[in-house]
C-alpha positions in Angstrom: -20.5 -160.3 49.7 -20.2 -158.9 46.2 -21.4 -155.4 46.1 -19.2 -154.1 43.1 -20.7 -153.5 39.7 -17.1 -154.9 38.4 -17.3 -158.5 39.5 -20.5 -159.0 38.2 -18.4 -157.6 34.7 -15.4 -159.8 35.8 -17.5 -163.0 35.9 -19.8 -161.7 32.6 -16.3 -161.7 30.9 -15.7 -165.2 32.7 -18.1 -166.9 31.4 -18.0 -164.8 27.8 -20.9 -163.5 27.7 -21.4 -160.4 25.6 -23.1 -157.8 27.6 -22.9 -153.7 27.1 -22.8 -151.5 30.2 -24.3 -148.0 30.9 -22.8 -145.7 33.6 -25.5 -143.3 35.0 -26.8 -141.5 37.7 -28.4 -143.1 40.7 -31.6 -144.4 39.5 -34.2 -145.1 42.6 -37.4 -145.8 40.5 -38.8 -147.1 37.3 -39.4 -143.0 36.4 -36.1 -142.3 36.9 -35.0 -145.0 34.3 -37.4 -143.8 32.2 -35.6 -140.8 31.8 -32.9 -142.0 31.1 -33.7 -142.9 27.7 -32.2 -146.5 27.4 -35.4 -148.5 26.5 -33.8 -148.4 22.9 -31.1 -150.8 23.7 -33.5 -153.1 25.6 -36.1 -154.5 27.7 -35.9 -152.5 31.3 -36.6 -155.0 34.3 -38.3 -153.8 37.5 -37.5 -156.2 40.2 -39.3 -156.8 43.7 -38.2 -158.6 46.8 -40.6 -159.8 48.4 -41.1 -162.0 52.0 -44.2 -163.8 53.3 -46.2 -162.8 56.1 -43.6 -164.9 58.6 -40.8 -163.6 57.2 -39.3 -167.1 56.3 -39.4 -167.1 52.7 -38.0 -164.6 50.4 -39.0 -164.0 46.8 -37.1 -162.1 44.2 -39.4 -161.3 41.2 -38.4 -159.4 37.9 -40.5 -158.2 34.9 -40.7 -155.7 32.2 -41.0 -152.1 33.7 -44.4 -151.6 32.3 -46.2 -154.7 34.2 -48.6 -154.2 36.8 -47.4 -156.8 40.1 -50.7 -157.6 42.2 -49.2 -158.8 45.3 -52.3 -161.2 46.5 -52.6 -163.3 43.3 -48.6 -163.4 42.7 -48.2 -164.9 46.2 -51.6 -167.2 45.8 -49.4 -168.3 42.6 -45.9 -168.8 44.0 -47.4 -170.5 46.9 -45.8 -167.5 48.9 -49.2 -166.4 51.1 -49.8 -163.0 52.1 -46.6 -161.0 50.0 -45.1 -157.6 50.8 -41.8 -155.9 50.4 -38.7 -157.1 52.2 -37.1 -154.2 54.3 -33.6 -152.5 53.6 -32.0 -154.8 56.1 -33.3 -158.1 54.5 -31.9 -157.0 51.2 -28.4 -156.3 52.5 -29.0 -160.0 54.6 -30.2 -162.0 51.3 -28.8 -160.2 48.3 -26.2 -157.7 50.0 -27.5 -154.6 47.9 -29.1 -151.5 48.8 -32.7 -150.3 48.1 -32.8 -149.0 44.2 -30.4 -151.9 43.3 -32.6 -154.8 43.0 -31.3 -157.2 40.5 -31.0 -161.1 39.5 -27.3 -160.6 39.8 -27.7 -160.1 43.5 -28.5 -164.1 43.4 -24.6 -164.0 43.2 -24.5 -162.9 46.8 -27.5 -165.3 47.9 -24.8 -168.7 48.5 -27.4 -170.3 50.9 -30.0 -170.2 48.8 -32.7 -168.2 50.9 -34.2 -166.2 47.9 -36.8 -167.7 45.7 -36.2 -166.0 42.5 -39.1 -165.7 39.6 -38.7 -164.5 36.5 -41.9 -163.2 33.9 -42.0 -165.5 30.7 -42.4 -162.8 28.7 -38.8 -161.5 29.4 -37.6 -164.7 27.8 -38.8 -163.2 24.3 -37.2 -160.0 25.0 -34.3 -159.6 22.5 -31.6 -157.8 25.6 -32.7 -157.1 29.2 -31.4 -154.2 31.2 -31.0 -154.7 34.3 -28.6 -153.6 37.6 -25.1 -154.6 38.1 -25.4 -154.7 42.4 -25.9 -150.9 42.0 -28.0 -148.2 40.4 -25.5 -146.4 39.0 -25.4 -148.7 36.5 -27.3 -151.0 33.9 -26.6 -154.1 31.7 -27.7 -155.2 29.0 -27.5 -158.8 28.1 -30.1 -161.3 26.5 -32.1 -163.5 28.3 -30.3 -166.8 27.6 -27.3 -165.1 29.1 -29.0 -164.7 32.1 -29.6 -167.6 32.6 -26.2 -169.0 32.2 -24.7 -166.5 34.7 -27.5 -167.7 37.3 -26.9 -171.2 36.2 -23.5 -170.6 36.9 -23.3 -169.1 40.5 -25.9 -172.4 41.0 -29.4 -169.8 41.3 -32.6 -172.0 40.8 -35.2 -170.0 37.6 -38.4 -170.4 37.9 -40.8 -169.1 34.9 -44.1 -167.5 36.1 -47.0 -165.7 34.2 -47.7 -162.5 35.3 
């Protein structure tokens, strides 16, 4: 499994999409990217991953930093049941990152396609999205439509939801 911030840059360059990169310190929380000070040079994502009350399906939701998630009606929405938060162990199994690292580039990792991933609409009129490269000593900035291609490229299903 990918776990390195610099394939996710290698396959960026790959695929040529512009992006601009941000070395930090570990971040653990949406606070502790807040003080940080990079909302300037984009939208900042907070992304969940979620499982069902079984444990058989696995979720991976990002949004803008600043949006409430209520667990009940998002998994009455996604069809997902009763929702709550995957454990450490499921997200090195699914995504191979580490809590605080949360990120639609861990979809690289996912080649079976066990994680359901759903994205806020309103992130597609953001004009760059920050977000993790596999670690949280990091973030990215890219636009939306670039996300896209790199999830369309390493064959990762979007879906669109309200929240």
């Amino acid at each position: 499994m990918t776990q390195d911030k610099q394939a996710i840059y290698d396959e960026l360059d790959k695929l040529k999409i512009q992006y601009e990169a941000v070395d930090h310190k570990p971040v653990y929380t949406m606070e502790d990217m807040d003080e940080l000070g990079l909302p300037q040079k984009g939208t900042l994502c907070k992304n969940l991953f979620l499982r069902d009350s079984k444990g058989k399906r696995h979720f991976l939701i990002t949004c803008d930093e600043n949006k409430t998630v209520d667990l009940k009606s998002l998994g009455k929405k996604i069809g997902g049941g009763n929702l709550s938060f995957a454990s450490e162990e499921r997200l090195e199994k699914y995504l191979g990152l580490t809590q605080g690292s949360v990120t639609p580039f861990g979809l690289i990792n996912d080649t079976n396609h066990s994680v359901e991933f759903f994205i806020d609409k309103d992130l597609t009129k953001a004009k760059r999205l920050g977000i993790h490269p596999l670690t949280n000593t990091a973030t990215v900035f890219i636009t939306y439509k670039d996300l896209e291609k790199f999830l369309w490229a390493v064959d990762a299903d979007v879906m669109k939801i309200a929240l």
